[in-house]
Structure formats: structure tokens, C-alpha cells
NUZALO-766189 format. One record per residue (C-alpha): residue in one letter; residue number from 1; x, y, z. Coordinates in nm, 4 decimals, m for minus. Layout:
<'A',NUM,<X,Y,Z>>
...
This chain:
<'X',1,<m1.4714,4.5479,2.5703>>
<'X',2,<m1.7585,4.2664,2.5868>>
<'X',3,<m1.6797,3.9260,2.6628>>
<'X',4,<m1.6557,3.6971,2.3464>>
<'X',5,<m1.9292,3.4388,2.2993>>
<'X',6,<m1.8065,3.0692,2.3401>>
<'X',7,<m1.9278,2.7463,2.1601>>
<'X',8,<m2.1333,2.6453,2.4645>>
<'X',9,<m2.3350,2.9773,2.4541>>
<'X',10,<m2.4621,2.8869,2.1177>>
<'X',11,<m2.5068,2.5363,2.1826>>
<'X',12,<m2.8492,2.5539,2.3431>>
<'X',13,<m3.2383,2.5633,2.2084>>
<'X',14,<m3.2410,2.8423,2.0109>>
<'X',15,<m3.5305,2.9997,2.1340>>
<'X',16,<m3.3469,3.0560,2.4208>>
<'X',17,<m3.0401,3.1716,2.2660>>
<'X',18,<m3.2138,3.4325,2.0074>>
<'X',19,<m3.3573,3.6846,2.2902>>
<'X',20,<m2.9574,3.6987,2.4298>>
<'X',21,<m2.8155,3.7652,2.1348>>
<'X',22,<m3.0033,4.0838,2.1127>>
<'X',23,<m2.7450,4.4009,2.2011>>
<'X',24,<m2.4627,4.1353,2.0998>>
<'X',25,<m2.2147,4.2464,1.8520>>
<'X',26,<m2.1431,4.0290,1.5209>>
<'X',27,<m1.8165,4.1315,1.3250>>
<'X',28,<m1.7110,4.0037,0.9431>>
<'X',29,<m1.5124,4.1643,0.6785>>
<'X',30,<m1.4504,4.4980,0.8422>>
<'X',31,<m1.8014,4.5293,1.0261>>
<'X',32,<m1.9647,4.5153,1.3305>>
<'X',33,<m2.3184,4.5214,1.3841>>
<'X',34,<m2.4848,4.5301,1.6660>>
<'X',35,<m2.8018,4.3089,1.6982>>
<'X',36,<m3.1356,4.4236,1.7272>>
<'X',37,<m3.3862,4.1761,1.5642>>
<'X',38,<m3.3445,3.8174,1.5364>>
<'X',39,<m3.5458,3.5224,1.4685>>
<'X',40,<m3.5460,3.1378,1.5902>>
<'X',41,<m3.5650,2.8144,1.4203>>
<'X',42,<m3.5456,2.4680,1.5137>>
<'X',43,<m3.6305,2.0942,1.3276>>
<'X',44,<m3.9782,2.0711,1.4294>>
<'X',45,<m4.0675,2.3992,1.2606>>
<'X',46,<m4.2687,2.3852,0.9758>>
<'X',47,<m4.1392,2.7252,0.8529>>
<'X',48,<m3.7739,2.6086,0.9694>>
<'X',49,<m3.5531,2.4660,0.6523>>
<'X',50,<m3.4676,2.1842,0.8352>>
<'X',51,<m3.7727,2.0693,0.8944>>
<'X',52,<m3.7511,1.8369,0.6215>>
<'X',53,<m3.4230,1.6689,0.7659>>
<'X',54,<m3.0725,1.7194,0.6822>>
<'X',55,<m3.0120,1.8063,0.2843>>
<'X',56,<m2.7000,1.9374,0.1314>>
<'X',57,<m2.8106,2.3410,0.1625>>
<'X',58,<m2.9120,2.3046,0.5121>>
<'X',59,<m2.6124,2.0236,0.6682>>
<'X',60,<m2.4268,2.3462,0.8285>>
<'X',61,<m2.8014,2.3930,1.0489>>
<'X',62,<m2.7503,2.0358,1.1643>>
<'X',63,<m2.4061,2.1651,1.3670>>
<'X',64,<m2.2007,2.1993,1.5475>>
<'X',65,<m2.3391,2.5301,1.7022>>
<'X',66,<m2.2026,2.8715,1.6492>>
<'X',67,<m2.1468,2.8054,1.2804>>
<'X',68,<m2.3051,3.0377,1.0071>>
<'X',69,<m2.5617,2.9371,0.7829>>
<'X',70,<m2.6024,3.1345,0.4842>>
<'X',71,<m2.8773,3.0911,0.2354>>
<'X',72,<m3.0018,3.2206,m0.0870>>
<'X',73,<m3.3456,3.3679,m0.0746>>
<'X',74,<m3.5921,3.5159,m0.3981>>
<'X',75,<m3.3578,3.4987,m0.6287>>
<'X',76,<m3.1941,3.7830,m0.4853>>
<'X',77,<m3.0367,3.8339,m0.1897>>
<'X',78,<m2.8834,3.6410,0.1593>>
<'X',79,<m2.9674,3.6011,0.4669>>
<'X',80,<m2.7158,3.4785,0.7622>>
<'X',81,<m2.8041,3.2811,1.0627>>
<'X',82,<m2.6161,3.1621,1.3637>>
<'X',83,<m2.6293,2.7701,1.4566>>
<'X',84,<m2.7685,2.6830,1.7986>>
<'X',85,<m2.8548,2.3521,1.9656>>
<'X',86,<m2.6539,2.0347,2.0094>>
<'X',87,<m2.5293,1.8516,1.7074>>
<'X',88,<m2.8031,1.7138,1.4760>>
<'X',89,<m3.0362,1.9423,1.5976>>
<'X',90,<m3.0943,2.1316,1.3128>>
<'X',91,<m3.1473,2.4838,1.4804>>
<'X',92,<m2.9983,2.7981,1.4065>>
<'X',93,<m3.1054,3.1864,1.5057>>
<'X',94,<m3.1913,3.4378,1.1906>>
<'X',95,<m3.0059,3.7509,1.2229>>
<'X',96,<m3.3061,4.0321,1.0816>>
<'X',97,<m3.1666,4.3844,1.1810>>
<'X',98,<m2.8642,4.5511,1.3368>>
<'X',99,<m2.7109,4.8931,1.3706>>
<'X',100,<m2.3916,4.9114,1.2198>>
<'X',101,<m2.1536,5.0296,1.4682>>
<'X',102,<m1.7917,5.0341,1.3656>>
<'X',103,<m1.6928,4.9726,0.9594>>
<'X',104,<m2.0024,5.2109,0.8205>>
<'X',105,<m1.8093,5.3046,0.5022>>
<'X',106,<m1.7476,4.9322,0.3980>>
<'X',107,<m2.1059,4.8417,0.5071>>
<'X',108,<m2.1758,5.1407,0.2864>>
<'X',109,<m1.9592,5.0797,0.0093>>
<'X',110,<m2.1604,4.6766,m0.0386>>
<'X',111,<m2.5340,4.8679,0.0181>>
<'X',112,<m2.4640,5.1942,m0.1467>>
<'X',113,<m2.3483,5.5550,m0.1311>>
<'X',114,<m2.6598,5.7144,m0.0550>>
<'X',115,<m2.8157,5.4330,0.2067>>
<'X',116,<m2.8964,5.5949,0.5148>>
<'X',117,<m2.6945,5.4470,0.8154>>
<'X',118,<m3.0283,5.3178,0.9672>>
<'X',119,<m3.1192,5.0925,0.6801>>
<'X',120,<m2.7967,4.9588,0.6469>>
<'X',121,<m2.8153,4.6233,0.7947>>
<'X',122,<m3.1887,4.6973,0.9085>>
<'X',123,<m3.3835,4.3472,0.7488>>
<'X',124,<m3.1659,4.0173,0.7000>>
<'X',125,<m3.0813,4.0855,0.3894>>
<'X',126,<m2.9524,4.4315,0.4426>>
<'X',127,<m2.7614,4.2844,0.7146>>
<'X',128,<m2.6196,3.9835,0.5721>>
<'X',129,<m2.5197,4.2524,0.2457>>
<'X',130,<m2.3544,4.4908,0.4871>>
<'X',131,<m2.1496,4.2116,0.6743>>
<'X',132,<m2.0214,4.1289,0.2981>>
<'X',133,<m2.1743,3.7456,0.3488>>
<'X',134,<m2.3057,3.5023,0.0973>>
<'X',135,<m2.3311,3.1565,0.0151>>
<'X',136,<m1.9595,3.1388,0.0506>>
<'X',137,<m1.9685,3.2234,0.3990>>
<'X',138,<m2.1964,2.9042,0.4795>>
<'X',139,<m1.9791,2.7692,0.7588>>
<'X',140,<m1.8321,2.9957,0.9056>>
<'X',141,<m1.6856,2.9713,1.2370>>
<'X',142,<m1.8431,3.2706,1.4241>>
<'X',143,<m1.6962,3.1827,1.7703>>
<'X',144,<m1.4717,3.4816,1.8362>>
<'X',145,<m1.6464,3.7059,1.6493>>
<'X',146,<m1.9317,3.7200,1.8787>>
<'X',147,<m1.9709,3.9525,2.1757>>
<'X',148,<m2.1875,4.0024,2.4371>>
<'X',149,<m2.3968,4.3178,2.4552>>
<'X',150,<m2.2664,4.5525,2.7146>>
<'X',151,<m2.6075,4.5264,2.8944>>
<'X',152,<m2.9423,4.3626,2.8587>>
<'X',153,<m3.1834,4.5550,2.6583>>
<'X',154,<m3.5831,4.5084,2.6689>>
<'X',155,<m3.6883,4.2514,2.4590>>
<'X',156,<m4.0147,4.1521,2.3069>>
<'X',157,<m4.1156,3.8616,2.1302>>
<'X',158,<m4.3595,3.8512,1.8808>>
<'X',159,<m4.4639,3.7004,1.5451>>
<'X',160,<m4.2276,3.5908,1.2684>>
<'X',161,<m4.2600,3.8416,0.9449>>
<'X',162,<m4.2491,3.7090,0.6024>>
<'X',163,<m4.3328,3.3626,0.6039>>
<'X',164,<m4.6749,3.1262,0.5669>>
<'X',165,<m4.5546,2.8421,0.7928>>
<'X',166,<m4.5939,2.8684,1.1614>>
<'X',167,<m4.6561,3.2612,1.0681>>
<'X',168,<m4.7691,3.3292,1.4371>>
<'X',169,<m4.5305,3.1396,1.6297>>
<'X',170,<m4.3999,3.4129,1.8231>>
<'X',171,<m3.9874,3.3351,1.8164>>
<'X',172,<m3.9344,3.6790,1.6717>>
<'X',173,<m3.7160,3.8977,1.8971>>
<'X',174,<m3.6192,4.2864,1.8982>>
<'X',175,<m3.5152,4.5027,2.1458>>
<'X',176,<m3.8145,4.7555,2.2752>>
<'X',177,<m3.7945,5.0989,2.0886>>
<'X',178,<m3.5192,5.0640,1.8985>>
<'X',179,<m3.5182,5.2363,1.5675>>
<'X',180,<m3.2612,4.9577,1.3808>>
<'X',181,<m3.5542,4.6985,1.4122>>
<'X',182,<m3.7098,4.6378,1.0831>>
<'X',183,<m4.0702,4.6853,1.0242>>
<'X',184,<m4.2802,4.3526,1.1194>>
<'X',185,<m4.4886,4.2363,0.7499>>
<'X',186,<m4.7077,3.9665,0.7832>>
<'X',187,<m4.6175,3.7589,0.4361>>
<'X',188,<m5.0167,3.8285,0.2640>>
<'X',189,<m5.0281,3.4456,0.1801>>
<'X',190,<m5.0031,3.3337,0.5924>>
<'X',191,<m5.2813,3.2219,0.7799>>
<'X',192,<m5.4969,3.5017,1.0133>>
<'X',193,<m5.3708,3.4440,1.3258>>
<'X',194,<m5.6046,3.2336,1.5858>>
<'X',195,<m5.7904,3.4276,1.8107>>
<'X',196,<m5.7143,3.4039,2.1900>>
């Protein structure tokens, strides 16, 4: 078995911390998923929700690091991220896809029946549903329930999907080829991206 994840693994710029959580295993309520897209946020990102300073929905954000933040998004569903940075930095790592790898009948049993096992927890929503998470999960101590992956997978970094602000900022990581990454949708309302 992996080694577990300490406090001072998370508590680092979370740009560098996303890219080496991918192949890391999360585990909640009967589930473990193992990571394969994740995106990065910090204070002085426009598309971060702590770029507008510390507020009562985003205080977990503002640390201590390896915390869960949990937010509501569209009306509709949750998505679960993973505190980085020192305290008061107001970082935190998006968890977007994973491949269920131990619990599949209770990730199941919160997506549905007939859910194919590669789209349950493949999008942060999915995920965050599968992992049985919501707003009263915001909090969370995740250290010890955090492994490392049991080796480094290829990683690429590209464009965040599904937002306006900072839309090409390229803190979006997956792991090369791997078929639990969700599909990358530029959000229609972003900026085109700059030319190089």
C-alpha cells in the first residue's frame, strides 16, 4: 500500500501540488478514487473564488492545507477541492475526474444503477457525487485519506474547461491517455485564446 499524504505535502503552491496528485488515491464514505484530472487555484486568480478575499463560503480555501472545500455550483451539483498553500493563502486544487477503484457499488448506488463505471466520478461533479460529498463535507480533514499514486504517470497541462476567467491559464492537469479524464469544454462565453 501507498504512502499516506501528510499536511506538509499539501501545504505548498498549488500549482505545484495539482500535477502530484495525479495517480493519488482519495477515499470518503466507502470510496476510493483514483485521480486523473485536477485543476489549480490560488488568490490571484481571477477565475479562483478567493480572489475576492476571504468570505464565509470560501474561509475553508484560506487554510490550513489539506482541508476540503466543497462548493455548490448551477444550482445543481458539488464540486470538492483539496486546500494547498500556507495559511491565508487562499489556494486549493479542484478534483475533475477519477476512476473509481474500490467501493463501485456505493459510488453507483449515489450516481445510478445504470452509470457506466467510467463516468462515475469522470467530471467534478460526478466525482464529488460518487465520493457522497456536499456542502456538509466543507472542512474536511483529508490528511489520512490521501495516498500517493503507486507511480508517476504522464502528465499534461493544459487549459482550464468551463470557466470565462483566466480561461487559458493552463493549471489544468490529467494524466496522458487515460480514459477517466473528462472531456476538455471551453465555457462558449471565455475569451479566444491569444495567439502565440
Amino acid at each position: 500500500m501507498s504512502a499516506l499524504l501528510d499536511r506538509a505535502f499539501f501545504a505548498r503552491d498549488s500549482v505545484a501540488v495539482a500535477p502530484e496528485l495525479l495517480g493519488c488515491t482519495v477515499t470518503a464514505n466507502g470510496v476510493t478514487v483514483r485521480v486523473t484530472e485536477v485543476e489549480a487555484y490560488r488568490e490571484d486568480d481571477p477565475a479562483s473564488h478567493s480572489f475576492r478575499g476571504r468570505t464565509d463560503r470560501t474561509a475553508v480555501m484560506f487554510g490550513p492545507a489539506g482541508f476540503l472545500y466543497v462548493y455548490f455550483t448551477y444550482g445543481m451539483h458539488y464540486c470538492a477541492n483539496l486546500v494547498c498553500g500556507a495559511t491565508g493563502a487562499g489556494a486549493a486544487v479542484l478534483l475533475r475526474a477519477g476512476e473509481v477503484v474500490d467501493g463501485v457499488e456505493a459510488a453507483r448506488g449515489r450516481r445510478g444503477e445504470r452509470v457506466a463505471d467510467r463516468d462515475l466520478a469522470r467530471g467534478p461533479a460526478r466525482l464529488a457525487q460518487a465520493m457522497g460529498w456536499d456542502r456538509s463535507d466543507d472542512g474536511a480533514d483529508m490528511v489520512g485519506a490521501v495516498r500517493a499514486g503507486v507511480e508517476a504517470p504522464a502528465v499534461l497541462a493544459g487549459p482550464r474547461t468551463g470557466i470565462t476567467k483566466a480561461a487559458d491559464t493552463a493549471w489544468r492537469f490529467w494524466i496522458a491517455n487515460d480514459r477517466f479524464v473528462s472531456p476538455y469544454k471551453r465555457h462558449p462565453k471565455a475569451p479566444a485564446a491569444e495567439a502565440e
